[in-house]
DRENDO-1510 file (C-alpha; in Angstrom, 1 decimal, always signed):
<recs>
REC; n; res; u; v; w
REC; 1; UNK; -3.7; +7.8; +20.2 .
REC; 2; UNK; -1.4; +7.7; +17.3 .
REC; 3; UNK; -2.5; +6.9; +14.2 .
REC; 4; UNK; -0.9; +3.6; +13.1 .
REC; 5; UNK; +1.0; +3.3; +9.5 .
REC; 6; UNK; +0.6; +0.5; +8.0 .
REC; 7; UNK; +3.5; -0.6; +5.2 .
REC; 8; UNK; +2.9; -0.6; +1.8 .
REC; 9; UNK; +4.1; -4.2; +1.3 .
REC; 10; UNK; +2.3; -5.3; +4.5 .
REC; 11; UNK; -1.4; -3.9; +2.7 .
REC; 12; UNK; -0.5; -5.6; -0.6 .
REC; 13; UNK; +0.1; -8.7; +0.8 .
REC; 14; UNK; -3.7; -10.0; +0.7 .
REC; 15; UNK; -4.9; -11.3; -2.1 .
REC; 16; UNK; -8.5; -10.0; -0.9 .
REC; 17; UNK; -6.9; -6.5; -0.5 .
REC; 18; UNK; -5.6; -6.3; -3.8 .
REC; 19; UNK; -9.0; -7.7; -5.6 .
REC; 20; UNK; -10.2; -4.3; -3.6 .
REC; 21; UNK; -7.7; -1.8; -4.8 .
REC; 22; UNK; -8.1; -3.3; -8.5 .
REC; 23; UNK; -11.7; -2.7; -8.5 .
REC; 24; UNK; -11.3; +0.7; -6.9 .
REC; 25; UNK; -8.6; +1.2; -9.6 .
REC; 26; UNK; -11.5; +0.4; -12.4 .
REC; 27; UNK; -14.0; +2.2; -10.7 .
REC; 28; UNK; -14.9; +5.5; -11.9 .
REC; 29; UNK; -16.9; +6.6; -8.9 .
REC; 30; UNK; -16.1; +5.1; -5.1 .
REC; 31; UNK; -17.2; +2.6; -3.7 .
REC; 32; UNK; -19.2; +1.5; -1.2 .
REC; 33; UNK; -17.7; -1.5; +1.5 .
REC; 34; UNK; -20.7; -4.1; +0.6 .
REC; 35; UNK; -19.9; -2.9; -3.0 .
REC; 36; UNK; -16.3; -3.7; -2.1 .
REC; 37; UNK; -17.1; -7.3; +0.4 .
REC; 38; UNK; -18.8; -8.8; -2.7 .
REC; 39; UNK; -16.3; -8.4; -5.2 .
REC; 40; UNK; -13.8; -9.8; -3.0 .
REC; 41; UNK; -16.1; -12.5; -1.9 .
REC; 42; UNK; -15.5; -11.7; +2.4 .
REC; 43; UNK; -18.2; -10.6; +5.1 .
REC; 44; UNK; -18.9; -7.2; +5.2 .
REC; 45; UNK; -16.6; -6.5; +8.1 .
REC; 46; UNK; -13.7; -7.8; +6.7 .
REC; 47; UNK; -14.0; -6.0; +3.9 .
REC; 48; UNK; -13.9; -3.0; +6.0 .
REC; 49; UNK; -10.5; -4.0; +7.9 .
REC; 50; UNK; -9.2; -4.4; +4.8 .
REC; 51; UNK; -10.2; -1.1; +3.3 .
REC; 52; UNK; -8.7; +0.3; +6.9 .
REC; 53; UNK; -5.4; -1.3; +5.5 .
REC; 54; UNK; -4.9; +0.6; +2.6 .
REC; 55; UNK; -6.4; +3.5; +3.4 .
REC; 56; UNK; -3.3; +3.2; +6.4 .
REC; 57; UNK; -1.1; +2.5; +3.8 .
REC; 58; UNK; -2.2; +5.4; +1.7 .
REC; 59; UNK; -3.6; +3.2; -1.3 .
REC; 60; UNK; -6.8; +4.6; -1.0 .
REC; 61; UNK; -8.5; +7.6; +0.5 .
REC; 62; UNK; -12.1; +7.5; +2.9 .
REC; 63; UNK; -15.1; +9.7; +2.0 .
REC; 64; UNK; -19.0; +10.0; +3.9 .
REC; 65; UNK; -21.4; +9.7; +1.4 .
REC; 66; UNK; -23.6; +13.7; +0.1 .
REC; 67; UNK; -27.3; +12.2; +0.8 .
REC; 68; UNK; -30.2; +14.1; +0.5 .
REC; 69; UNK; -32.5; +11.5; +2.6 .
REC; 70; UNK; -32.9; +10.3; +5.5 .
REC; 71; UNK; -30.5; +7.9; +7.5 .
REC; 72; UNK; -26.8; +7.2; +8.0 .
REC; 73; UNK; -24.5; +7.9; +5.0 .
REC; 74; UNK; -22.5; +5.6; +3.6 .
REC; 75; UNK; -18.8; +5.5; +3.7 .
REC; 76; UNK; -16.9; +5.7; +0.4 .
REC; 77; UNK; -13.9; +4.6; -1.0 .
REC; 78; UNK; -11.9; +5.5; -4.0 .
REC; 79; UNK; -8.0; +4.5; -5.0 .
REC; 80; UNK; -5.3; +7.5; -4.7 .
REC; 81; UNK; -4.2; +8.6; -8.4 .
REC; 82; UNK; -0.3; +8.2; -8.1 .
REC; 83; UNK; +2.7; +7.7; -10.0 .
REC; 84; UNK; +3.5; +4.1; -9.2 .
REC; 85; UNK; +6.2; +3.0; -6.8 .
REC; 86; UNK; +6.7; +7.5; -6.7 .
REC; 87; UNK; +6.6; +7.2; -2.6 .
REC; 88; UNK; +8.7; +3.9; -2.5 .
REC; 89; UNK; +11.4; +5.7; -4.7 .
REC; 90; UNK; +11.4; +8.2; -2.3 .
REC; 91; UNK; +11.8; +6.4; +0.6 .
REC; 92; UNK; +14.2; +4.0; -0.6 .
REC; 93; UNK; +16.7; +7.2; -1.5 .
REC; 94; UNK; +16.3; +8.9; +1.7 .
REC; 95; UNK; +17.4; +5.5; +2.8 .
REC; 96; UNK; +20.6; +5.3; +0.9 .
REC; 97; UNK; +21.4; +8.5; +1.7 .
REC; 98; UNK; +21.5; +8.0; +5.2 .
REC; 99; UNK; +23.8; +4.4; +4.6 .
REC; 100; UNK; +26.3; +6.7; +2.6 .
REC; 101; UNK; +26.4; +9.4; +5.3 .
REC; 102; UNK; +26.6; +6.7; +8.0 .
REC; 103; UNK; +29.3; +4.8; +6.1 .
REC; 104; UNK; +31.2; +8.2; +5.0 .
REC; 105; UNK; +30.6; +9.4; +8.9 .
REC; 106; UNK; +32.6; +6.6; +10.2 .
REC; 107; UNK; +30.0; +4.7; +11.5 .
REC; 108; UNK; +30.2; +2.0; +9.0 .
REC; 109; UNK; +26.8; +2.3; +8.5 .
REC; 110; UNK; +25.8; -1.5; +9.0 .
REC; 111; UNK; +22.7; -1.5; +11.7 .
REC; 112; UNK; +21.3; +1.0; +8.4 .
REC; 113; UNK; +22.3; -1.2; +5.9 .
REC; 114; UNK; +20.8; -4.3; +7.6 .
REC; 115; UNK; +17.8; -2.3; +7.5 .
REC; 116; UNK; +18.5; -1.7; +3.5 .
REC; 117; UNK; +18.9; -5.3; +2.7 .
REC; 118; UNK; +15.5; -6.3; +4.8 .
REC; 119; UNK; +13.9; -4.1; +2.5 .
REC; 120; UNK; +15.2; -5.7; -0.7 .
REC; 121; UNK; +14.1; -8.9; +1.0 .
REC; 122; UNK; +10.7; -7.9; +1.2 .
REC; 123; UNK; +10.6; -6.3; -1.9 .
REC; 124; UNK; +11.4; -10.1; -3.0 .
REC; 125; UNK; +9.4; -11.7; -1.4 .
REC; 126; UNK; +6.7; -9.2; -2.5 .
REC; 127; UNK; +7.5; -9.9; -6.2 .
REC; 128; UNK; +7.3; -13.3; -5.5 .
REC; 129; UNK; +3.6; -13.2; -3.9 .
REC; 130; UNK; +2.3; -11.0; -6.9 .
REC; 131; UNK; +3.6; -13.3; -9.4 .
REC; 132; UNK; +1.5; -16.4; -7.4 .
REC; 133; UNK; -1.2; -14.1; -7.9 .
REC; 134; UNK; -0.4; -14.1; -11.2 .
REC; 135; UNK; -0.4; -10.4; -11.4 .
REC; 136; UNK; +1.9; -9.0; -13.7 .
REC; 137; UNK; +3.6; -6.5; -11.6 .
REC; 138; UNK; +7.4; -5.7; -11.1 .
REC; 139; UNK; +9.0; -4.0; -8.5 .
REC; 140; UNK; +11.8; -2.3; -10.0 .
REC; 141; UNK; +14.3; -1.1; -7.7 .
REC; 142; UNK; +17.3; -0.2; -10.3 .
REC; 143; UNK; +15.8; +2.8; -10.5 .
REC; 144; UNK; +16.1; +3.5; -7.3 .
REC; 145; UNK; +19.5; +3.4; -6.5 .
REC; 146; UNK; +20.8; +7.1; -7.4 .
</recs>
């Protein structure tokens, strides 16, 4: 079975998902998913869909837990160390590129840049829902645009 992708805005859409990456963030060693339920204040298992979600989205990386005793190991989980927005950037030129070459083709390029301005309306929207979370995050796409 395919492995199933999720988005990068769909992950950071939860307010319980980013209380998760935060404290990954802050964390120095990973983190267990009870470690993980209770600072976020959800059941155990929802924690651990959650956790799926951004692992999926590539926010955070999965590790089984070294024991030297007896019983099942724990799973672990620890953010990804990344340049911020350095995947999106990429993306979103790779995108343009293909609206320019659709457009300079002759195709006119307007099914792909449809596509383009859904994006900049999540990325809106997105913006939007981080700054009723009262986060202090901006998505800057300017420096996206070659």
């Amino acid at each position: 079975m395919p492995q199933r992708r999720t988005s990068p805005f769909r992950a950071l859409a939860s307010e319980s998902r980013l209380v998760m990456l935060h404290a990954l963030q802050r964390s120095e060693v990973p983190l267990g998913v009870e470690d993980m339920a209770e600072e976020a204040g959800v059941h155990v298992n929802t924690a651990r869909e959650h956790l799926e979600r951004l692992v999926e989205a590539g926010f955070v990386t999965r590790s089984i837990e070294h024991r030297a005793t007896r019983g099942r190991p724990r799973v672990l989980y620890a953010s990804v160390a990344r340049e911020a927005g350095g995947d999106f950037e990429e993306r979103f030129r790779a995108h343009l590129r293909e609206v320019t070459l659709a457009h300079l083709a002759g195709d006119g390029g307007a099914p792909v840049a449809d596509d383009r301005g859904r994006v900049l309306n999540q990325l809106a929207a997105l913006e939007t829902h981080f700054d009723e979370l009262r986060l202090n995050a901006e998505v800057d796409v300017t420096r996206a645009v070659p």
